[in-house]
C-alpha positions as CSV (number, residue, x, y, z in Angstrom):
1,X,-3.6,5.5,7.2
2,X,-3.5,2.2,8.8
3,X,-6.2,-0.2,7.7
4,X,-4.8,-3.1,9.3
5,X,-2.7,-4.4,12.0
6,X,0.4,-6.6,11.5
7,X,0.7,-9.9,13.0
8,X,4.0,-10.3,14.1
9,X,5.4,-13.9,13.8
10,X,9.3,-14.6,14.3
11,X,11.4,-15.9,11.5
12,X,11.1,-19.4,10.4
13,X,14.4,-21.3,10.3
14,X,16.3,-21.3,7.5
15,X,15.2,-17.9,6.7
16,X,17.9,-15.0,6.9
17,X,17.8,-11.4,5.7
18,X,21.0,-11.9,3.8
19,X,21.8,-8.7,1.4
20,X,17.9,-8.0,1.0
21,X,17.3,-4.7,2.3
22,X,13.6,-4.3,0.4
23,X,12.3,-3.7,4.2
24,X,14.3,-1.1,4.9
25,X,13.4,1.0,1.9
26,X,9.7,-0.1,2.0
27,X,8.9,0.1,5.6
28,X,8.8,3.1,8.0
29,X,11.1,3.0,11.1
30,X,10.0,5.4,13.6
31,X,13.1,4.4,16.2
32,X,15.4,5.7,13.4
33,X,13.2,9.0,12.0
34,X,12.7,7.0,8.7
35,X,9.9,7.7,6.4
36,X,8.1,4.8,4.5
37,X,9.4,4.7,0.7
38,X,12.9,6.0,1.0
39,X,16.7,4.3,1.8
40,X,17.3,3.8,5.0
41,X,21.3,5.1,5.9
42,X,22.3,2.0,7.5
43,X,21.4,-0.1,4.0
44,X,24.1,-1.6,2.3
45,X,24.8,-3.7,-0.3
46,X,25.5,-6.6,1.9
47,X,21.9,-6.1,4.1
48,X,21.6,-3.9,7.1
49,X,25.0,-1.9,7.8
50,X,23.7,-2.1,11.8
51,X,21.8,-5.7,11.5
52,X,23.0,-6.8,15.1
53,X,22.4,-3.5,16.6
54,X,19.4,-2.7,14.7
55,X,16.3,-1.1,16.5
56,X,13.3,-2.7,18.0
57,X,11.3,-1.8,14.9
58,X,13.7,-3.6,12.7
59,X,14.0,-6.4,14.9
60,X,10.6,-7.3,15.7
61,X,9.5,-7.2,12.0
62,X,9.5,-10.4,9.7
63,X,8.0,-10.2,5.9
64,X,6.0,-13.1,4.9
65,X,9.0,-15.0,3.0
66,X,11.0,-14.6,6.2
67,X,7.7,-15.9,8.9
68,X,7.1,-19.0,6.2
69,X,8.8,-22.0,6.3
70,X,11.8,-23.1,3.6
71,X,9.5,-25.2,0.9
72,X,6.0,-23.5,2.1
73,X,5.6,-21.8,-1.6
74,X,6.7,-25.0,-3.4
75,X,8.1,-23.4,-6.8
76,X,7.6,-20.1,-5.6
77,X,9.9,-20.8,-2.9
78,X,13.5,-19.1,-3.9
79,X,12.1,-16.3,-6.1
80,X,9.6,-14.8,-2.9
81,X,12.5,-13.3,-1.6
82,X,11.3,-9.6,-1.5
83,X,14.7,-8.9,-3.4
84,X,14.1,-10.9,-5.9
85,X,10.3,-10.5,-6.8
86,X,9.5,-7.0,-6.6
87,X,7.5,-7.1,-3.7
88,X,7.6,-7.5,-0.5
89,X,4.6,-9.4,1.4
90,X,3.3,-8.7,5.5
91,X,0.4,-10.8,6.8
92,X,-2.4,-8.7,9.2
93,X,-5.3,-9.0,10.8
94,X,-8.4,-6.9,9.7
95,X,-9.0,-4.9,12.8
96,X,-12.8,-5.0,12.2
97,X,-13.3,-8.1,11.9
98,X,-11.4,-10.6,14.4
99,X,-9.6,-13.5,12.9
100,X,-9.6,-12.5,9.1
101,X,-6.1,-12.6,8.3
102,X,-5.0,-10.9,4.8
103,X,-1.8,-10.8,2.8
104,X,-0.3,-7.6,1.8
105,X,1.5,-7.6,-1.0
106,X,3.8,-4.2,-1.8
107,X,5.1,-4.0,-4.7
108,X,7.9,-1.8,-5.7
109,X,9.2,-2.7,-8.5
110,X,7.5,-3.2,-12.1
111,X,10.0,-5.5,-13.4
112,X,13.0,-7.4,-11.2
113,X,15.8,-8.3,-14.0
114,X,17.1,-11.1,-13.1
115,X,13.6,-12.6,-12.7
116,X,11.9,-14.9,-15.5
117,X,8.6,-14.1,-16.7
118,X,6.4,-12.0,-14.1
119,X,6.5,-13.2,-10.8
120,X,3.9,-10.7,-9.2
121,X,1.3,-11.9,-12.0
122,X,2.0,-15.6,-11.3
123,X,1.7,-14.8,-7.6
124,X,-1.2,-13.4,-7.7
125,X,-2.7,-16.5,-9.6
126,X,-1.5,-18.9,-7.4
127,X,-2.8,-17.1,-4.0
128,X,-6.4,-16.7,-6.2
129,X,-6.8,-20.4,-6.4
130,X,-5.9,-20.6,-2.9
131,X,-8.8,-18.1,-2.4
132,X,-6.5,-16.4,0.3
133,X,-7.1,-13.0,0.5
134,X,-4.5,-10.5,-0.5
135,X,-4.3,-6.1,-0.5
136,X,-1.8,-5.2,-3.3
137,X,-0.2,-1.5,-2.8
138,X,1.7,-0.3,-5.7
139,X,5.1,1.7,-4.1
140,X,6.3,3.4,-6.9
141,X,6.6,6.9,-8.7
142,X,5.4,8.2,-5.6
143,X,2.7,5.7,-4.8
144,X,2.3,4.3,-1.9
């Protein structure tokens, strides 16, 4: 089900995929038969086996941490990197009503080791204040 529609935004500079491969577990690639949820084949541990050959679908999607500017989270900056939170973030439009933007926050992992305190949690506080509006989807156990 499809309740919203991505925006898609290049990356910012500065911002590289590195050896996070969160998007290719999380996200569905329909050029490559893969299903949302599960490993895609061409994930390594050094990032995308076929990066530079990748398929449209790859290429033309950015997370949030990628679209945003180096410094744009302030002290959330570093950790945001969907391999490092437990979560990965896409910004989308609400198709019924035009020009509402919303995060979406996915969040696959309860509790990222080598991660102080609770990121998602402190996240969450920080885009409250901000009174930005966010979707949280727990990926999980099956969820999704």
């Amino acid at each position: 089900m499809t309740l919203h529609k991505r925006v898609e935004l290049g990356a910012a500079a500065g911002r590289e995929c590195g050896s996070c491969t969160v998007c290719c577990t999380m996200m569905a690639v329909p050029d490559l038969d893969k299903k949302e949820n599960i490993v895609c084949k061409h994930a390594t541990c050094d990032g995308c086996g076929i990066y530079k050959k990748r398929p449209d679908n790859c290429r033309d999607f950015n997370c949030h941490w990628r679209q945003s500017p180096p410094g744009v989270f302030g002290l959330f900056d570093r950790a945001l990197r969907p391999d490092r939170c437990g979560f990965l973030m896409t910004v989308s439009r609400d198709v019924e009503s035009v020009g509402s933007a919303c995060i979406n926050i996915y969040a696959y992992d309860k509790q990222v080791p080598d991660q102080p305190g609770n990121t998602l949690e402190q996240w969450l506080a920080h885009i409250n204040a901000m009174r930005v509006d966010y979707r949280l989807v727990w990926a999980w156990e099956g969820e999704a």
